[in-house]
Rosetta silent file (secondary structure, phi, psi, omega in degrees, C-alpha in Angstrom):
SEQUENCE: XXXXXXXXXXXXXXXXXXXXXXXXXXXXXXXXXXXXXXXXXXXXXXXXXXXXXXXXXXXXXXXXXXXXXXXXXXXXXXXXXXXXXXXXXXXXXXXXXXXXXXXXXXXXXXXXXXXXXXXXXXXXXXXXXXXXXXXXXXXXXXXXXXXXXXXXXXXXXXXXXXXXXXXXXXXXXXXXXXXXXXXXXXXXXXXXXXXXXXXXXXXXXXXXXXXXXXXXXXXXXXXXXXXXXXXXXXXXXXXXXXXXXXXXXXXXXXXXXXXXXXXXXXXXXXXXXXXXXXXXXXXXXXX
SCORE:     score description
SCORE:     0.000 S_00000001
   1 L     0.000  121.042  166.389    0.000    0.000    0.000 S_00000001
   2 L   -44.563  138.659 -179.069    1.292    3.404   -0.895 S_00000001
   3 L   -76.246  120.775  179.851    2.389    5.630    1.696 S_00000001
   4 L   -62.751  133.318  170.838    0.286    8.415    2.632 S_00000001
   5 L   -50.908  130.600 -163.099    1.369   12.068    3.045 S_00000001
   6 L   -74.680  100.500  166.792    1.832   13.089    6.453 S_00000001
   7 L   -44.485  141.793 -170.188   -0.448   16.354    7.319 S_00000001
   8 L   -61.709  144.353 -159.598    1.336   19.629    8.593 S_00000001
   9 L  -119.710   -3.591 -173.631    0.715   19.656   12.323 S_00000001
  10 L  -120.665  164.998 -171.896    1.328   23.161   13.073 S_00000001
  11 L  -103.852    2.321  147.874   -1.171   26.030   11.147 S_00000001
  12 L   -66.194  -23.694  175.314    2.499   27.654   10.502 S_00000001
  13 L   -37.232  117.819 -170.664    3.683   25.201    8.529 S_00000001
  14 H   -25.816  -41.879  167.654    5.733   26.370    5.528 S_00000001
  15 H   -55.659  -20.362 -165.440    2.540   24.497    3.335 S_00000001
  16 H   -91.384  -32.202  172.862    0.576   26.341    4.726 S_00000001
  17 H   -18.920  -89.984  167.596    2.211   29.725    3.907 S_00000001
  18 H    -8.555  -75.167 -168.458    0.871   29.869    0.115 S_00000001
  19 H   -54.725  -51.131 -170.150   -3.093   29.850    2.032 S_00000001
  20 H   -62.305  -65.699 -118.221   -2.341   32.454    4.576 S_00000001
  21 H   -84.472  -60.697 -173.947   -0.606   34.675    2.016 S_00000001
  22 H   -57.728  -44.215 -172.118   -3.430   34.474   -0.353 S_00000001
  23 H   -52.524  -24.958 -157.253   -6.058   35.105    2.330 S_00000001
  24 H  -101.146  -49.726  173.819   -4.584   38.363    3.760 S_00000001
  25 H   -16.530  -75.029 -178.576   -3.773   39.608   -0.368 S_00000001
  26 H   -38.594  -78.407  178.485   -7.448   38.559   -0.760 S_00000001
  27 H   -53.760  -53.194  175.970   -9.200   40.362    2.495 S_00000001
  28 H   -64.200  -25.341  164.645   -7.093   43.507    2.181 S_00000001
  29 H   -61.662  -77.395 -176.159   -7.889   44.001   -1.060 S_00000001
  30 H   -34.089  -51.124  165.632  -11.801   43.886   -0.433 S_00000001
  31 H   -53.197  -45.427  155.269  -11.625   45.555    2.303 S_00000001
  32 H   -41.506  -72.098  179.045   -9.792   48.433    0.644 S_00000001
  33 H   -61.138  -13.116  171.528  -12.481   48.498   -1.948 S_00000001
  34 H   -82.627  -44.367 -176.177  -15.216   48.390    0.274 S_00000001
  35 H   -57.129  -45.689  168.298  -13.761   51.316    2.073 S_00000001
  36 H   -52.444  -59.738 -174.674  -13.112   53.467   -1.544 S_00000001
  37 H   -56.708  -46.600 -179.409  -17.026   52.813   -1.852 S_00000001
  38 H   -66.700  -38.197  159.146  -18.520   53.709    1.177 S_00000001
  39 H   -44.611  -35.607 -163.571  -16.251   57.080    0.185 S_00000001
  40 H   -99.259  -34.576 -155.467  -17.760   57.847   -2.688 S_00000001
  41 H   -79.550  -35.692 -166.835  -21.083   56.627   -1.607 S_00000001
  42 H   -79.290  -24.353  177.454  -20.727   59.612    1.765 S_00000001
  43 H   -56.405  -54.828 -168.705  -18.957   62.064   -1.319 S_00000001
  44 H   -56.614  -22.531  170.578  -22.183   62.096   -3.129 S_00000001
  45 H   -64.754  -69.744  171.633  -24.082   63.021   -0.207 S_00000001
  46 H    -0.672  -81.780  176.024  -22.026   65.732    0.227 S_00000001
  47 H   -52.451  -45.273  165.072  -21.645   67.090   -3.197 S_00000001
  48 H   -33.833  -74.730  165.514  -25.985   66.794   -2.658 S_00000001
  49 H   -30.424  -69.783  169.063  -25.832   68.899    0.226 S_00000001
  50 H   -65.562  -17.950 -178.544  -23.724   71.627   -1.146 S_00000001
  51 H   -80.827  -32.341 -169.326  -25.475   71.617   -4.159 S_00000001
  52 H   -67.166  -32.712 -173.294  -29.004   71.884   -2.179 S_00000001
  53 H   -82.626  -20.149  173.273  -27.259   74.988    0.015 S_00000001
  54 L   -94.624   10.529 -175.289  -26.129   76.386   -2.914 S_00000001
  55 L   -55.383  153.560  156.367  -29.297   76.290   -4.610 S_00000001
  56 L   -52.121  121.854  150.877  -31.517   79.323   -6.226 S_00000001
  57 L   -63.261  134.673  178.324  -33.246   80.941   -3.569 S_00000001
  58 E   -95.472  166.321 -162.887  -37.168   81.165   -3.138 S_00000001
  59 E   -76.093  130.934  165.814  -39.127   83.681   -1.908 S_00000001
  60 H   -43.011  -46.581  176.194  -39.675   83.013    1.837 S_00000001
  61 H   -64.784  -11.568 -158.702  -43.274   83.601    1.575 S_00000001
  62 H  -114.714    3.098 -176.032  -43.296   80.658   -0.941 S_00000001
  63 L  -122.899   -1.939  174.150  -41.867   78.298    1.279 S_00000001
  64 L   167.398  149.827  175.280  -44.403   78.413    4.645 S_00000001
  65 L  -103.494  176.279  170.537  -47.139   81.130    5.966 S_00000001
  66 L   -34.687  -47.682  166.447  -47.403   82.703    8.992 S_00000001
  67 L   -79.861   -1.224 -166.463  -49.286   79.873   11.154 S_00000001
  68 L   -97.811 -174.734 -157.170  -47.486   76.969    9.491 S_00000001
  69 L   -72.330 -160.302  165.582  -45.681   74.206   11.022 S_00000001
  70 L   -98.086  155.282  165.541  -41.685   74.559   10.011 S_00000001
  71 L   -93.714   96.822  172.154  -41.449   72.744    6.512 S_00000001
  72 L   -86.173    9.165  133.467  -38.525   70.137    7.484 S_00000001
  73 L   -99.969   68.520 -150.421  -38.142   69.465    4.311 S_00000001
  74 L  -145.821  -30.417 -166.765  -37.410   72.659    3.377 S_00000001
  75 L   -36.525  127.673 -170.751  -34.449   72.497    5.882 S_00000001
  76 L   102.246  -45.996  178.903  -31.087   74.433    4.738 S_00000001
  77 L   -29.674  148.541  143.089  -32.782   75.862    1.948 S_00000001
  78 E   -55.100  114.078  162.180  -31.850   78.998    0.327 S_00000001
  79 E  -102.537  130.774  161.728  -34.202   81.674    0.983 S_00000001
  80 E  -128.129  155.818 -171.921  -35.117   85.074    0.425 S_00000001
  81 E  -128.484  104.834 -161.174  -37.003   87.763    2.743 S_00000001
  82 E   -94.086  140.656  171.021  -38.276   90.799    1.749 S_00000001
  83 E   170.240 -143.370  155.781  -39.607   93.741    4.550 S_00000001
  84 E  -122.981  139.138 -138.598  -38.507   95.486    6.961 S_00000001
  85 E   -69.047  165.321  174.372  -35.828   95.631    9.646 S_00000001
  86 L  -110.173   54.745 -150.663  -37.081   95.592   13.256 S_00000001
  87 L   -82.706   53.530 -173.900  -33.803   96.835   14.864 S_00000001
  88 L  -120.639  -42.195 -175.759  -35.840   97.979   18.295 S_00000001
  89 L  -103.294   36.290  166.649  -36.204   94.121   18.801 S_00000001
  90 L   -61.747  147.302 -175.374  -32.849   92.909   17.723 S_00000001
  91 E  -124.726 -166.912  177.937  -31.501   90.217   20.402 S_00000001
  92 E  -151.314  151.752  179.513  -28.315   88.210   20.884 S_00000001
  93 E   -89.150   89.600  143.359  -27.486   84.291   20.934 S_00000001
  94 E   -88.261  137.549 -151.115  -25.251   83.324   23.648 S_00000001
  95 E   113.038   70.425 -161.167  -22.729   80.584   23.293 S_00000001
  96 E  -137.777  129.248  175.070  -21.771   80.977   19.734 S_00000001
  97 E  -107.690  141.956  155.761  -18.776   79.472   18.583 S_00000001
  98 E  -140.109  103.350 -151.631  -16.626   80.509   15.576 S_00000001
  99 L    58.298 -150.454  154.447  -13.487   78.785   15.415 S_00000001
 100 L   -36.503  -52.005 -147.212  -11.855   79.089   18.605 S_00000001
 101 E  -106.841  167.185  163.673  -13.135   81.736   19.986 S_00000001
 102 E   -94.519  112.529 -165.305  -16.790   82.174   21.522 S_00000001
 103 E  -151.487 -125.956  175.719  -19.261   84.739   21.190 S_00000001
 104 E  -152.250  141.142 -171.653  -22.719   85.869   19.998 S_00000001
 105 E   -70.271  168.582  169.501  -24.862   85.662   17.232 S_00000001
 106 E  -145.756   98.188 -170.130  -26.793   89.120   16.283 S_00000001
 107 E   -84.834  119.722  178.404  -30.253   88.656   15.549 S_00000001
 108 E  -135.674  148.534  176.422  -32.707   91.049   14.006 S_00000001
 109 E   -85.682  144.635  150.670  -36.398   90.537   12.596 S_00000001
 110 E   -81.521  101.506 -144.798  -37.736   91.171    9.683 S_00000001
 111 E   -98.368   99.994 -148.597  -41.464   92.180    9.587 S_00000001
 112 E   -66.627  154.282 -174.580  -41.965   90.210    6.167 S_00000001
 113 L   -64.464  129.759 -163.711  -43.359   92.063    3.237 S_00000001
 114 L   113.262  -71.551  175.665  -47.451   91.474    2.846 S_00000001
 115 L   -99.858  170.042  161.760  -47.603   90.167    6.346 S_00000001
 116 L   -86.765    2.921  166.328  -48.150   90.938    9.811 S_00000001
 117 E   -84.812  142.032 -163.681  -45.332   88.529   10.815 S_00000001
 118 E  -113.147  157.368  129.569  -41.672   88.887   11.489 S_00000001
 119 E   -73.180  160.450  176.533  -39.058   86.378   10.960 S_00000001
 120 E  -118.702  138.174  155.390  -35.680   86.721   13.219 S_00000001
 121 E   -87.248  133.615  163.470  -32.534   86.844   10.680 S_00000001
 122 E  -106.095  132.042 -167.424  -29.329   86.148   12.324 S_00000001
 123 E   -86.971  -29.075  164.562  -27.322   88.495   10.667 S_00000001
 124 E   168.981 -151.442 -152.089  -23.783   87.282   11.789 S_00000001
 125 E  -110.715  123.816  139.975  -20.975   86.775   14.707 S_00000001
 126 E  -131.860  177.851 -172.310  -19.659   89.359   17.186 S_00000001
 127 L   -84.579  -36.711 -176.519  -17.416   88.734   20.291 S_00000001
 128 L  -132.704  178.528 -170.117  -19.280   90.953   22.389 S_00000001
 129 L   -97.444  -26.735 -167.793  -22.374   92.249   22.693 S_00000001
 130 L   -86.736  -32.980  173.891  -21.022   95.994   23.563 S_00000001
 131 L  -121.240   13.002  148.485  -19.337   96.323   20.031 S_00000001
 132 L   -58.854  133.379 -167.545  -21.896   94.893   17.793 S_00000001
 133 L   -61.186  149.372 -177.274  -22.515   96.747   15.208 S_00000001
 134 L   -61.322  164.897 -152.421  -25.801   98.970   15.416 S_00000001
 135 L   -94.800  162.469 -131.871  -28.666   96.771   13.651 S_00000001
 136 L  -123.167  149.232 -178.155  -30.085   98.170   10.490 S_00000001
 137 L  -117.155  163.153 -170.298  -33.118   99.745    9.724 S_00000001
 138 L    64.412 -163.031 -150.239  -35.840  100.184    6.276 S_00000001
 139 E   -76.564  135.485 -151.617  -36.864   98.164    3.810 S_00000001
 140 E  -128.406  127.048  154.042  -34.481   94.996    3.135 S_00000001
 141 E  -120.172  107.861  178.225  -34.379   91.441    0.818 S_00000001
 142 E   -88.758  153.262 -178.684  -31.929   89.204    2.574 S_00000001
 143 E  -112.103  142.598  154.209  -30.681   85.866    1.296 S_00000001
 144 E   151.219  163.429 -163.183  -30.249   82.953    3.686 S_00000001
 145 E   -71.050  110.374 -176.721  -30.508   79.628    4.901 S_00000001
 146 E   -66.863  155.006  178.291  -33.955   78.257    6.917 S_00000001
 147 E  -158.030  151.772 -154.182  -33.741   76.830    9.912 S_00000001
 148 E   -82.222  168.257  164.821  -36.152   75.608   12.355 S_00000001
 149 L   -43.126  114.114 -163.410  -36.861   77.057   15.911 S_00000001
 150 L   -78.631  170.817  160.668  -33.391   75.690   17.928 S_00000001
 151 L  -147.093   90.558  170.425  -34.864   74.337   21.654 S_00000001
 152 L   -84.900  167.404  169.014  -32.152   73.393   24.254 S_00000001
 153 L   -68.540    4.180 -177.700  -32.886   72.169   28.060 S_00000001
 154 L   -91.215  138.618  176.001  -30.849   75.359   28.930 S_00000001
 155 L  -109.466  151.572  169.082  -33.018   78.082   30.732 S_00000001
 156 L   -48.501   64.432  179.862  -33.107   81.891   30.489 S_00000001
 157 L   -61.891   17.874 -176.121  -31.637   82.751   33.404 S_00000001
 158 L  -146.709   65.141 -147.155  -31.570   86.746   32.588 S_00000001
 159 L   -84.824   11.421  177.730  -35.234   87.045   31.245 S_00000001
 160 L   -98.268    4.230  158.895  -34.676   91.582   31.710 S_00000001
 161 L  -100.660  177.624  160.587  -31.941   91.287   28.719 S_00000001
 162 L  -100.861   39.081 -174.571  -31.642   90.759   25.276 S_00000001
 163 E  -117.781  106.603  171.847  -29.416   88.133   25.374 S_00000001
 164 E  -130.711 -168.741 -160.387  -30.534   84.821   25.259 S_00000001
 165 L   -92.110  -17.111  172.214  -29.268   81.052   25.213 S_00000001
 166 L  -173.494  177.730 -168.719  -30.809   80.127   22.277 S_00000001
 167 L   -85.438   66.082  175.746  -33.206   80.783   19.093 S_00000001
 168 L   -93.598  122.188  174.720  -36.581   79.443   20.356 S_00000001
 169 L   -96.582   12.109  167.471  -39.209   81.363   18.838 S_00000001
 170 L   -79.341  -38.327 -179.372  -41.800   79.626   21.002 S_00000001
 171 L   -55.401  -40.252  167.184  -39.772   81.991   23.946 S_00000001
 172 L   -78.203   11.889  155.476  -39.455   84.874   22.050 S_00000001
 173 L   -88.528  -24.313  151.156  -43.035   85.292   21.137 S_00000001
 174 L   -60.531  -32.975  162.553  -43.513   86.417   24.555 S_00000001
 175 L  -110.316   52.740  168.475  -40.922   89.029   24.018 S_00000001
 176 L  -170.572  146.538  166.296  -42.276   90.654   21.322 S_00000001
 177 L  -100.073   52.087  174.365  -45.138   92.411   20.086 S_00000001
 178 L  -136.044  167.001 -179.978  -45.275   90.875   16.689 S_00000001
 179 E   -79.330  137.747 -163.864  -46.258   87.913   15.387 S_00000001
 180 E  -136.787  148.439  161.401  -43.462   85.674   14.389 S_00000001
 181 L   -46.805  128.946  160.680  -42.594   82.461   12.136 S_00000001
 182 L   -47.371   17.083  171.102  -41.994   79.343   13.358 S_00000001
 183 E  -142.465  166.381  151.676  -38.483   79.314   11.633 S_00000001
 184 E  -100.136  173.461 -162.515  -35.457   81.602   11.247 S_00000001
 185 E  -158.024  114.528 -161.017  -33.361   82.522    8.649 S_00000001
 186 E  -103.065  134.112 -175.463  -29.120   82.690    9.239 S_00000001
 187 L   -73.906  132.435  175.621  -27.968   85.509    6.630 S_00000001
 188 L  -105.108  144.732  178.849  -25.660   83.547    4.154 S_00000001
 189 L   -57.512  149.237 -174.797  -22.688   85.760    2.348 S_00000001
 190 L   -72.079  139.265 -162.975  -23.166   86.722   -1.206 S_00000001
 191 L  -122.866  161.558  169.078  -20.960   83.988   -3.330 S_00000001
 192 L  -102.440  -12.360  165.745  -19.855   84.744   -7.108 S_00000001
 193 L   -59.560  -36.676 -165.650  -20.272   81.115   -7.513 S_00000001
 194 L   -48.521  126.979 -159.054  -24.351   81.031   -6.423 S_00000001
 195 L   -90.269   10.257  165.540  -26.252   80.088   -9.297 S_00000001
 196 L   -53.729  126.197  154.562  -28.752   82.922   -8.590 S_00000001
 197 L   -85.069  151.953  164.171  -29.892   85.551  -11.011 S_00000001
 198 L    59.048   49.902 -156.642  -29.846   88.530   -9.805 S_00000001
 199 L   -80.312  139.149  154.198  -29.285   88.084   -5.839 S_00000001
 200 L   -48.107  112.026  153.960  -29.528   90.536   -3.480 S_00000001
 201 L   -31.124  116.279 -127.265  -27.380   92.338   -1.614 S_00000001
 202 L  -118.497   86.927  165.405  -27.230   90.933    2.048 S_00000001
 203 L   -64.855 -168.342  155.145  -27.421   94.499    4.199 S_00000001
 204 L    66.842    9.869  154.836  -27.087   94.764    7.938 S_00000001
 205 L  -132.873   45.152  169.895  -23.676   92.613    8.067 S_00000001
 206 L   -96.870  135.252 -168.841  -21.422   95.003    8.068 S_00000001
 207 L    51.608   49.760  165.106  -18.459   94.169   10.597 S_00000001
 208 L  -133.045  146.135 -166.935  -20.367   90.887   11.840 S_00000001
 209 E   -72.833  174.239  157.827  -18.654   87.968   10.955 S_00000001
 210 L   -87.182  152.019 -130.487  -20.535   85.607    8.862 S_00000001
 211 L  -137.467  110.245  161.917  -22.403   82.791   10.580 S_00000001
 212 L   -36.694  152.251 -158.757  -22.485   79.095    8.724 S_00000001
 213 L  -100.592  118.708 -167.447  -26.270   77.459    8.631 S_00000001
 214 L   -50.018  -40.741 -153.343  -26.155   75.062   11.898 S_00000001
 215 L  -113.705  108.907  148.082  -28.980   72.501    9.809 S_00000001
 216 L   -90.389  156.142 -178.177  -28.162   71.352    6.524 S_00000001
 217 L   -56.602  131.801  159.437  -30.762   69.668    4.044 S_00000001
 218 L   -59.939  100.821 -174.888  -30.849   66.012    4.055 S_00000001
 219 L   -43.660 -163.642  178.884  -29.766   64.545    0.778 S_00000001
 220 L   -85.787  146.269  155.721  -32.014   62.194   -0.834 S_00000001
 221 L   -19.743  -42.969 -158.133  -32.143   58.656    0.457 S_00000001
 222 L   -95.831  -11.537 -170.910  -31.211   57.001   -2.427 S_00000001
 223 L   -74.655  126.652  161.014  -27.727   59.247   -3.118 S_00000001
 224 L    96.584  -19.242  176.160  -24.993   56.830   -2.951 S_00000001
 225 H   -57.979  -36.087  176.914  -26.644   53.759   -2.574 S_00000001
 226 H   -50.867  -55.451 -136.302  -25.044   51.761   -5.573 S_00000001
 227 H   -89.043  -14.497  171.107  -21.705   52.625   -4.721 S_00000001
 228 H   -51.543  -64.042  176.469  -23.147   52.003   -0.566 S_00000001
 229 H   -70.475  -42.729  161.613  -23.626   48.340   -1.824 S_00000001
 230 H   -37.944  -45.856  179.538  -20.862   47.969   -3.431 S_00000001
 231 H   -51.844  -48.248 -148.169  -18.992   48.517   -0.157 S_00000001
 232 H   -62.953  -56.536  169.013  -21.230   45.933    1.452 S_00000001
 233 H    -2.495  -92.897  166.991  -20.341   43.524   -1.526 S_00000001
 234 H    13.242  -78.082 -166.815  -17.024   43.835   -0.818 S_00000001
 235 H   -69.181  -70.802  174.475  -16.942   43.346    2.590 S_00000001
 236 H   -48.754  -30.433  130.407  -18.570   40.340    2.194 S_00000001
 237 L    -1.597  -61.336 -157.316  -16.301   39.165   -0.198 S_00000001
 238 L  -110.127   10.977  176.740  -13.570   39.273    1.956 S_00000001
 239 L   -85.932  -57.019 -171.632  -15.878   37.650    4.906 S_00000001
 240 L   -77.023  -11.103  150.987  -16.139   34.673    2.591 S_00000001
 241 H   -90.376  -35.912 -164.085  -12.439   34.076    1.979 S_00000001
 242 H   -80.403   12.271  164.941  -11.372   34.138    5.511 S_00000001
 243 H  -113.907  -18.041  155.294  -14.170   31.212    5.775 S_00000001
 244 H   -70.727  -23.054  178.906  -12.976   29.511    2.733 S_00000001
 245 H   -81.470  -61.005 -149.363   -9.146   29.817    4.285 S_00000001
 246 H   -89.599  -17.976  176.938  -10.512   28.368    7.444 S_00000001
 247 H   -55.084  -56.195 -147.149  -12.382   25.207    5.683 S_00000001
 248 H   -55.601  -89.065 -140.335   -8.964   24.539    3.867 S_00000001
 249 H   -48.440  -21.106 -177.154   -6.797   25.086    6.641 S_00000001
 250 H   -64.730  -75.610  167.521   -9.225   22.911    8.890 S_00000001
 251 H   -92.663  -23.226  137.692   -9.101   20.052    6.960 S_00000001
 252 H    17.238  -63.563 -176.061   -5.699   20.390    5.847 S_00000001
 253 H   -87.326  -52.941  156.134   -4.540   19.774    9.454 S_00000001
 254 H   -11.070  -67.940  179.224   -6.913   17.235    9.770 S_00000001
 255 L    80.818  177.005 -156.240   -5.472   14.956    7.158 S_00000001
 256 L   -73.577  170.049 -158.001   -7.378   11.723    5.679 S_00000001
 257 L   -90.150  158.569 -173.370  -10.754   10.541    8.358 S_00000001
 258 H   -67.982  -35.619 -154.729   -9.438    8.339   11.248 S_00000001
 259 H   -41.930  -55.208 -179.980  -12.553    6.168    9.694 S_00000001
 260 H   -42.712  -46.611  179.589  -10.438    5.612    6.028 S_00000001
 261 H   -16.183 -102.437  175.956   -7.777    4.026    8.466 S_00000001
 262 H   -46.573  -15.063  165.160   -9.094    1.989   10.446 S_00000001
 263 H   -86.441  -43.148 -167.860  -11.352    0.340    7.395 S_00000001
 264 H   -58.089  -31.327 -179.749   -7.860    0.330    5.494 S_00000001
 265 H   -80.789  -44.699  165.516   -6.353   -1.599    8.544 S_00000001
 266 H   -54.028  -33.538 -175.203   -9.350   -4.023    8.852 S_00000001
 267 H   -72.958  -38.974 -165.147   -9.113   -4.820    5.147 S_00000001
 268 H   -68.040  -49.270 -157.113   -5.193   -5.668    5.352 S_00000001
 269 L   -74.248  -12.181  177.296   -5.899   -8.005    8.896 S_00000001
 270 L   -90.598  -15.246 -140.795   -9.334   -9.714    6.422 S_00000001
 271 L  -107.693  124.195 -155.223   -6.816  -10.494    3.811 S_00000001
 272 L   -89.777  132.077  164.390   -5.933  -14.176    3.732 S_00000001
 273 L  -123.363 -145.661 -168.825   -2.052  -15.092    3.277 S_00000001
 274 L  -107.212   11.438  140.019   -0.725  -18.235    3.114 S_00000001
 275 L   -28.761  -37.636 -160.647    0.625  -18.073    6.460 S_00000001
 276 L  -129.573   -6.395  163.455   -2.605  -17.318    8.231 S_00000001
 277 L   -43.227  102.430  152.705   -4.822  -19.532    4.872 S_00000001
 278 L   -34.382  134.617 -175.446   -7.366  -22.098    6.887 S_00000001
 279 L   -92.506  134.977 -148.312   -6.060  -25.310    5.804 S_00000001
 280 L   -79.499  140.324  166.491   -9.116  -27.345    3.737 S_00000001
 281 L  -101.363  169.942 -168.724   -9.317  -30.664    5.944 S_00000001
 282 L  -108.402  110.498  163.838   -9.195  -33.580    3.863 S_00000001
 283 L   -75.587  131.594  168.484  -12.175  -36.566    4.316 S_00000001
 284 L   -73.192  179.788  179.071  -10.681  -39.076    3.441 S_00000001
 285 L  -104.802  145.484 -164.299  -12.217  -41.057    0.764 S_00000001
 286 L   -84.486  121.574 -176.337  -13.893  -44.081    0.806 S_00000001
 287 L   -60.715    0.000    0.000  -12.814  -47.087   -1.326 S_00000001
């Protein structure tokens, strides 16, 4: 009987090399490629985003009335709002970050063109409240991004200023006598890129810095999903070699079933020689 090859007993063994080698080639590669996908799949949201913030702007009035609900899918939009300034009720935002440093937003309503309702515009950044610039007055059409009513768990511990902790316009309908939207509008800087005809000059932000839109729009669902699957692919891909690597290597170490033996051993000890041949008895024969 031919001799059988003896299986490697360690899962280092130099035979084994070749399998490992391929497997990690194999998995790093998918994984790589899963990773390149899921990039591309989070670029396109992006690139969505900026295109939606960067959008034409609509008339304010054309995007929610006085009584309505916030549109949240309206969030981020580009807007514009025609009236007049309020600067008697301008306020301030405290906590405001811009880079490093910390400051306050400088908010002033607009009493919208039409309506009996104001919107609050935040018009931009200052450090302090003592050298913001004074807030602008007559008729105005500001560009800028909507954004819903913020609401934190922090309270208005200074309710005799105009400084407050945040933009809730359910709070600030109490401190005012006008009727107000349910949304704001953060002034955005005039761009030469903005695919706008004819935009408007953004008054009332001179020497306030400009103030990014906290809420951006939410691409569409669907942006990015091929290349989203792809990743998933991928990944799975490289799930399903490291389970094909562990079959091999599995039985590999194994080696042939104890069963194949032990029938192989039975068969040699059934095998008649003429050593171990029953000897025929002989009757004799009768004459």
């Amino acid at each position: 009987m031919a001799a059988q090859t003896r299986p490697p007993r360690s899962i280092f063994s130099p035979r084994m090399w070749g399998a490992h080698a391929l497997v990690v080639i194999f998995v790093t590669g998918a994984v790589l490629l899963g990773v390149w996908q899921y990039e591309s799949s989070q670029q396109d949201k992006q690139d969505q985003v900026a295109e939606l913030v960067h959008a034409k702007p609509k008339p304010f009035t054309d995007m929610m009335g006085p009584n309505d609900g916030f549109p949240w899918e309206q969030i981020g939009r580009p807007v514009t709002v025609s009236g007049i300034w309020l600067p008697e009720e301008t306020i301030f935002i405290d906590g405001m970050e811009r880079g490093s440093q910390v400051g306050f937003w400088a908010v002033t309503p607009v009493l919208v063109e039409d309506t009996e309702s104001a919107v609050y515009v935040v018009r931009g950044w200052t450090p302090e409240v003592g050298t913001a610039p004074p807030a602008p007055r007559g008729h105005v059409t500001v560009t800028g991004w909507l954004q819903p009513s913020d609401w934190t768990d922090v309270a208005d511990d200074r309710k005799s200023d105009n400084v407050f902790p945040q933009l809730d316009v359910s709070d600030l309908i109490s401190r005012t006598s006008y009727d107000l939207y349910s949304a704001y509008v953060v002034r955005s800087p005039v761009e030469d890129n903005w695919p706008a005809s004819s935009m408007p000059v953004n008054d009332g932000a001179t020497d306030v810095a400009d103030v990014p839109a906290p809420q951006l729009p939410e691409p569409e669902a669907t942006t990015g999903l091929r290349n989203l699957l792809y990743a998933i692919e991928w990944w799975l891909f490289g799930v399903f070699a490291i389970y094909v690597w562990w079959r091999y290597v599995r039985d590999t170490l194994r080696g042939p079933e104890d069963g194949d033996d032990e029938n192989d051993d039975e068969n040699d000890d059934a095998t008649p020689t003429p050593e171990n041949a029953p000897q025929e008895s002989r009757v004799p024969s009768e004459a």
